[in-house]
C-alpha positions as CSV (number, residue, x, y, z in Angstrom):
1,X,23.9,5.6,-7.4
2,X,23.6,4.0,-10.6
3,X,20.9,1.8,-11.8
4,X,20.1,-1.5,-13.5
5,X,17.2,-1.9,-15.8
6,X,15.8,-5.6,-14.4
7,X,14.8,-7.2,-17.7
8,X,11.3,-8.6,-18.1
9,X,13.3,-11.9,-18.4
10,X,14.5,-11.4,-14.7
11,X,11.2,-10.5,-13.5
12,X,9.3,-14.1,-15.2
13,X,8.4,-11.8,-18.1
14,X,5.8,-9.4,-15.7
15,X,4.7,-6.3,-18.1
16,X,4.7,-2.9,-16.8
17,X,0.9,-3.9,-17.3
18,X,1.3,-6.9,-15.0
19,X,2.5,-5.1,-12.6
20,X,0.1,-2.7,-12.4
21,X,-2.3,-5.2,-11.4
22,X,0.2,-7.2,-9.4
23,X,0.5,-4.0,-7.0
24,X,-3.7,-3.3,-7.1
25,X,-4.1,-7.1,-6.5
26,X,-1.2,-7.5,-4.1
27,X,-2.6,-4.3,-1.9
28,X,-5.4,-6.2,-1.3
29,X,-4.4,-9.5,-0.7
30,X,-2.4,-8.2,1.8
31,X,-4.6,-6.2,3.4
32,X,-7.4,-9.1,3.6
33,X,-4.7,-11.7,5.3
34,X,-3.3,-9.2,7.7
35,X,-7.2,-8.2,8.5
36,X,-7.7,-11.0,11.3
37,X,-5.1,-10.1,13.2
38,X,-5.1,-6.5,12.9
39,X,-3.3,-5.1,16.0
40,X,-2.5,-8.5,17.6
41,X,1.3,-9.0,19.1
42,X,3.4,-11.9,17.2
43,X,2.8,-14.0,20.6
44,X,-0.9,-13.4,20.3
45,X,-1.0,-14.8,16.9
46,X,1.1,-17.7,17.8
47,X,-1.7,-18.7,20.4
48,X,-4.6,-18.1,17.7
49,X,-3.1,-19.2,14.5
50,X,0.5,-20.7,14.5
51,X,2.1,-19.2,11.4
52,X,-1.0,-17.6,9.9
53,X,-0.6,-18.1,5.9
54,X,-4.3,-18.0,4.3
55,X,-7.3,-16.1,4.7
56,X,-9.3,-16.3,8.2
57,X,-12.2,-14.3,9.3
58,X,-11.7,-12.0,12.0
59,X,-13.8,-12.2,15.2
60,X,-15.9,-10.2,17.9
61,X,-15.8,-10.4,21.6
62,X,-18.6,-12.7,21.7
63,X,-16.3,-15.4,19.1
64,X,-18.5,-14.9,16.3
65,X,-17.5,-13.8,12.9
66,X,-16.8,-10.4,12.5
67,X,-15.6,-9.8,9.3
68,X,-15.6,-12.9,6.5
69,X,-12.1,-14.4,5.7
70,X,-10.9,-13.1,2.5
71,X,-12.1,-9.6,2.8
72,X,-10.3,-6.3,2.7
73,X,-10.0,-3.5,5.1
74,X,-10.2,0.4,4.8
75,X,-6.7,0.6,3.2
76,X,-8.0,-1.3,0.1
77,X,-11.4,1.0,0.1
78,X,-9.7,4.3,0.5
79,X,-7.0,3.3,-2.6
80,X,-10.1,2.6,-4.5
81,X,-11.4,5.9,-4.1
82,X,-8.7,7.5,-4.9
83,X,-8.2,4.6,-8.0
84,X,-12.1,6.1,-9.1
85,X,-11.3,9.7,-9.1
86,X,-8.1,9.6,-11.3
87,X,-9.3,7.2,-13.2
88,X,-12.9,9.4,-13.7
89,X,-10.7,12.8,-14.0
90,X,-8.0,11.2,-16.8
91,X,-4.9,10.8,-14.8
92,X,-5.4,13.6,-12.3
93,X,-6.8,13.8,-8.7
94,X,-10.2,15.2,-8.3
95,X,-10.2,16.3,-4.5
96,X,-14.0,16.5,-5.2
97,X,-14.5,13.1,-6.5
98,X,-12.2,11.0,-4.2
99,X,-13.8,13.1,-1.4
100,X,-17.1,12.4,-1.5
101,X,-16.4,8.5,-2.4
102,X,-14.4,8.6,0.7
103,X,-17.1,10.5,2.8
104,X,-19.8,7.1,1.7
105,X,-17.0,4.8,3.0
106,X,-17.3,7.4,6.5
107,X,-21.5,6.7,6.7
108,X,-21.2,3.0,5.7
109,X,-20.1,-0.2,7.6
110,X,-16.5,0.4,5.9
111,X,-16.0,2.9,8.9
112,X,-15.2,0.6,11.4
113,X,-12.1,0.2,9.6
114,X,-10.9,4.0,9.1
115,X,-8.0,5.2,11.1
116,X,-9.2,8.3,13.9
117,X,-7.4,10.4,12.2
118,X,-8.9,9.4,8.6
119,X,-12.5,9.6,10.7
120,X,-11.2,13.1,12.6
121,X,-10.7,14.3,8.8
122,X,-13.4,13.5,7.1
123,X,-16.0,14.6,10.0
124,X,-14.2,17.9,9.4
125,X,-14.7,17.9,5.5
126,X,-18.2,16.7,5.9
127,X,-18.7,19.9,7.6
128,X,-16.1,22.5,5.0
129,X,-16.4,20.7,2.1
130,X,-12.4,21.3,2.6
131,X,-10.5,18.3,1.7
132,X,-6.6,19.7,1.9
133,X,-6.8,19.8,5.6
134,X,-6.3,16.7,7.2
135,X,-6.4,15.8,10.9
136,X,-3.6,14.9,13.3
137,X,-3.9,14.7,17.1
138,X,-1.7,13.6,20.5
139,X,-1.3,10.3,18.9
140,X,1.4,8.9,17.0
141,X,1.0,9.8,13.3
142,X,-0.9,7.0,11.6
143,X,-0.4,5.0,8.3
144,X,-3.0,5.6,6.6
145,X,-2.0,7.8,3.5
146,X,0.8,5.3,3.3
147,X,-1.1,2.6,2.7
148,X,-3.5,3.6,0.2
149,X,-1.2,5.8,-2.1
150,X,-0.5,2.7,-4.7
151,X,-2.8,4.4,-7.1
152,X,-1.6,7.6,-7.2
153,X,2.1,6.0,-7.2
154,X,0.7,4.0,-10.4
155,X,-0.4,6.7,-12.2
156,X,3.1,8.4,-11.9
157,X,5.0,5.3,-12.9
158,X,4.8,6.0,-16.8
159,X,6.6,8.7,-18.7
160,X,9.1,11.4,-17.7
161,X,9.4,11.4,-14.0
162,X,9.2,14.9,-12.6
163,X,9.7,14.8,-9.2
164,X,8.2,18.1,-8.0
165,X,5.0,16.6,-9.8
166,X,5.4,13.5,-8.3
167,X,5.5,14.5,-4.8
168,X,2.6,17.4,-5.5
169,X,0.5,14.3,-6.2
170,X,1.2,12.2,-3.1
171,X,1.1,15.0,-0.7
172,X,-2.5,16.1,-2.3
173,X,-3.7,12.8,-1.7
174,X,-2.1,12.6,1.9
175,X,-3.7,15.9,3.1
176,X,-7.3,14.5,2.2
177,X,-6.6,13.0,5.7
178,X,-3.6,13.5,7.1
179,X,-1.8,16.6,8.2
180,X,1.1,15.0,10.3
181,X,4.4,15.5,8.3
182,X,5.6,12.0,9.0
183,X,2.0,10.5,7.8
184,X,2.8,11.9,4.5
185,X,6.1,11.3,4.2
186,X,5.6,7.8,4.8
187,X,3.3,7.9,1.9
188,X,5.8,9.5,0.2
189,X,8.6,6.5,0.7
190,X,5.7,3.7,-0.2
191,X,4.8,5.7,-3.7
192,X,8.0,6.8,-4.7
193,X,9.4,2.6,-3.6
194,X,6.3,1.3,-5.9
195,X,7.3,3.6,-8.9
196,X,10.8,2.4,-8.9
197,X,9.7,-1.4,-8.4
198,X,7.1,-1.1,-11.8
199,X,9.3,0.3,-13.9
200,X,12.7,-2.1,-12.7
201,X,14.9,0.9,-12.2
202,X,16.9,0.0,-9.1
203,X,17.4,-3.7,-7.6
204,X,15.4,-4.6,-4.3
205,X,18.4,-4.8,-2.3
206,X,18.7,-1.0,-2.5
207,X,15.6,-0.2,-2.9
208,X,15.5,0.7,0.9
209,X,18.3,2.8,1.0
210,X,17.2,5.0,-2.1
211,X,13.5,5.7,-0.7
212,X,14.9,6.8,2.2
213,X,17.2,9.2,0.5
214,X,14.5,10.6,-1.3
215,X,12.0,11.8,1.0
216,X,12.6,14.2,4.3
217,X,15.2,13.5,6.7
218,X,12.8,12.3,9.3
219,X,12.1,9.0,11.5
220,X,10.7,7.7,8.5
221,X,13.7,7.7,6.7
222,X,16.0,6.6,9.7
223,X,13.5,3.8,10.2
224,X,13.7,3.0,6.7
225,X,17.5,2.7,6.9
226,X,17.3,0.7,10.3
227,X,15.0,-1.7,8.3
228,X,17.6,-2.0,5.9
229,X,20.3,-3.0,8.4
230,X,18.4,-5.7,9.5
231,X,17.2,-7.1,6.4
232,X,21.0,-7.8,5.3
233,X,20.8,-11.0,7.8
234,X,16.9,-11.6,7.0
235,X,14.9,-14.0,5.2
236,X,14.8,-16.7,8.1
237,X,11.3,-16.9,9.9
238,X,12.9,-16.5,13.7
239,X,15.3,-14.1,12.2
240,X,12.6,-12.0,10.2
241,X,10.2,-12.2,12.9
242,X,13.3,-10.3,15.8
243,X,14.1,-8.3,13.3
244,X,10.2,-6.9,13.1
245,X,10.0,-6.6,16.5
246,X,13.1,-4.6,17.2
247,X,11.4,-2.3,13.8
248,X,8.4,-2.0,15.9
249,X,4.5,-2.4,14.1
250,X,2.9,0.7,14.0
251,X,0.7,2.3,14.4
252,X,3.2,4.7,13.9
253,X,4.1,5.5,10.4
254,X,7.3,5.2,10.6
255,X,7.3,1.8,12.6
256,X,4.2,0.5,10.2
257,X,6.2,1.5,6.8
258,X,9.9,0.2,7.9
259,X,8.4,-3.0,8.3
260,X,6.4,-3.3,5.1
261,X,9.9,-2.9,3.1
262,X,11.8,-5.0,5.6
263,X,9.2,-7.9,4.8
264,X,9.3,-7.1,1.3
265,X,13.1,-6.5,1.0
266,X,13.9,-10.1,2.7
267,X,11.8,-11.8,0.6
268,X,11.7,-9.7,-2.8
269,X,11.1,-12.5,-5.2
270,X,8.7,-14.7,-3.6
271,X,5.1,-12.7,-2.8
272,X,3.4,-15.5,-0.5
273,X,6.7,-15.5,2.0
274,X,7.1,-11.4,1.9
275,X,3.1,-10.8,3.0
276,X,3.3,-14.1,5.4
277,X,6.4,-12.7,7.2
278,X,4.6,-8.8,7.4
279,X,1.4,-9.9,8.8
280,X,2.4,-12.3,11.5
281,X,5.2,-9.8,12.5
282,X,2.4,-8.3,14.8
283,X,1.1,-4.6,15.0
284,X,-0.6,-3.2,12.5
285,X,-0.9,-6.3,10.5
286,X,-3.4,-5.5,7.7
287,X,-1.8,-1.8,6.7
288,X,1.4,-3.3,6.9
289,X,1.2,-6.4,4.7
290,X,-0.9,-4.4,2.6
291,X,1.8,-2.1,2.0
292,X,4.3,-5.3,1.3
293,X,1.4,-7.1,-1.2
294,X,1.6,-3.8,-2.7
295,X,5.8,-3.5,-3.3
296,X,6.0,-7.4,-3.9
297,X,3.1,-7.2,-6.7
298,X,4.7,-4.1,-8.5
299,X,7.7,-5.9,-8.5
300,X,7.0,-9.3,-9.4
301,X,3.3,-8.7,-11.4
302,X,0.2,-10.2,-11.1
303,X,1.3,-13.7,-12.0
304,X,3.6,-14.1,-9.2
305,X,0.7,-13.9,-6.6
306,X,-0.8,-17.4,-6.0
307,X,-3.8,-18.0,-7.5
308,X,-5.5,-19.4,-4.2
309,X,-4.9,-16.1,-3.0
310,X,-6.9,-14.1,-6.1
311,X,-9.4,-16.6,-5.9
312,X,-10.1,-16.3,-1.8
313,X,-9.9,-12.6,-2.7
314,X,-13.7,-10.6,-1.7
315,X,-14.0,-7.9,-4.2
316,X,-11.2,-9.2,-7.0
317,X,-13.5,-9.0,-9.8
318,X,-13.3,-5.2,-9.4
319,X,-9.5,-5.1,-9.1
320,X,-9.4,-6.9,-12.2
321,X,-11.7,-4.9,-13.7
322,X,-10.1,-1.3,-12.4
323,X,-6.5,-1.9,-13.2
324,X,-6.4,-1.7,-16.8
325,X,-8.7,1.3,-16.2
326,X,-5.6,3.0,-14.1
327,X,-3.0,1.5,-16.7
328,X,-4.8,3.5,-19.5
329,X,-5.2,6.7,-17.4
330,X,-1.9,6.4,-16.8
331,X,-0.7,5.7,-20.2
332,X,-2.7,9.0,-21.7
333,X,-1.3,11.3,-18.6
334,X,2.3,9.9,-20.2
335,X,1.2,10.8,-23.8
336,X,1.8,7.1,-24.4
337,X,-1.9,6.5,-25.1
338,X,-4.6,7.6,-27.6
339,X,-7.8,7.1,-27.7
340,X,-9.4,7.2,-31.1
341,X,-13.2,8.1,-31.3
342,X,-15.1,7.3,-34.8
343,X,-17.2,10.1,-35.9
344,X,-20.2,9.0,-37.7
């Protein structure tokens, strides 16, 4: 399949720079709008919400607040921690590092958002001190390595792409939780769709189709494929919204992951319509439109996300702060960066 360069022209003149942050920022605005609804059906966010398209806080039982409008969820957290230990270790994941960061999201109150299987894992590791063994169980494989792999996709975006490499990375991040096969090949398909998007190689409408040919034959893949079907007619709310529901919304990883790129891939140059469409599709609304925030920012940079959005954002300032941080990593892992130190 041959591929286009997209000119920085094409893109509104986003930097590979831009994008960096763009897919860091877009993560977590995704993540923070799809939070209130987190596992609600589409009719169930009709009765609360209408069309939900700005930041709400999420509530208890009892109709108080739960969680404060504009803040993220575990997928943001456990991105960061993985975001700290490459950026600590110089462009390489420190199993150690990104362990025990996650293990302090485990005993604080950021554990209420962590997957069963992410909490099944890390119980075990608190234990072993293993952190290559992951957890499945009898349910359906989760999303979670899917939706916190932007930083490990980001450090691989620059430089000669080695795929073996490439792949290595993901998995090694994936098996910090996650054992299932389809988990991480769903992470695979979201790092692998955020490298191509940063660095403009192939156009969004085939973005779909070349992810999927990528990674394993599995239902990832063929839900991948199915997504792309559907998103040749989409782009209309009522259209975009049947189309979701015929995708499914997690938590399955293959259900949860189709749907991100569907959202994305109807809407690939506008970021607001893209996350609105993947969080009030229903399901697994915070992984999955933090999975879309991630693909539309890498795409479109940082200055395509509207700046209500960044500014409603808990917990930007460290965003902004931590992607140039990741953008340097990832420049001196390429050999495209070097730092000079003055002796005195």
């Amino acid at each position: 399949m041959e591929r286009r360069e997209i000119t920085a022209s094409e893109r509104g003149g986003a930097t590979r720079k831009d994008r960096f942050l763009g897919c860091l920022l877009g993560l977590a605005v995704g993540d923070a709008l799809g939070m209130p609804v987190e596992g609600l059906t589409q009719d169930e966010i009709v009765a609360r919400h209408g069309w939900l398209e700005d930041y709400q806080p999420r509530l208890g039982p009892d109709g108080e607040i739960d969680v404060p409008a504009g803040e993220f969820t575990g997928d943001t957290e456990t991105a960061l921690c993985l975001l700290e230990s490459l950026v600590s270790s110089n462009g390489y994941l420190d199993l150690e590092l990104a362990g025990a960061r996650l293990l302090r999201l485990y005993h604080d109150d950021a554990r209420r958002f962590l997957g069963r299987t992410t909490l099944a894992a890390l119980a075990h590791a608190e234990e072993t001190g293993e952190f290559q063994r992951g957890a499945s169980g009898d349910w359906p494989p989760g999303v979670g390595a899917a939706s916190r792999i932007a930083p490990v996709a980001l450090m691989q975006a620059l430089g000669h792409f080695n795929p073996e490499v490439f792949t290595r990375e993901v998995l090694r991040a994936g098996l910090i939780t996650h054992s299932a096969p389809e988990a991480l090949n769903g992470a695979l398909a979201v790092a692998y769709g955020i490298r191509l998007l940063v660095n403009g190689e192939i156009p969004p409408e085939l973005l779909l189709e070349e992810v999927a040919a990528f990674i394993d034959e599995d239902e990832v893949a063929r839900a991948l494929r199915r997504a792309a079907r559907l998103a040749r007619d989409g782009g209309e709310r009522a259209r975009d919204l049947a189309n979701l529901r015929e995708i499914g919304g997690g938590p399955h990883v293959a259900e949860a992951v189709a749907a991100a790129f569907y959202a994305f891939r109807a809407h690939p140059e506008d970021f607001r319509a893209a996350v609105l469409t993947a969080l009030n599709g229903g399901g697994d609304a915070d992984s999955i439109a933090a999975i879309t925030g991630a693909l539309a920012g890498a795409h479109l940079g940082a200055t395509a996300i509207p700046a209500e959005l960044v500014d409603g954002l808990e917990g930007r300032m460290y965003l902004l702060m931590a992607a140039p941080g990741l953008y340097r990593a990832a420049q001196r892992r390429a050999g495209l960066f070097l730092k000079l130190i003055e002796r005195e």
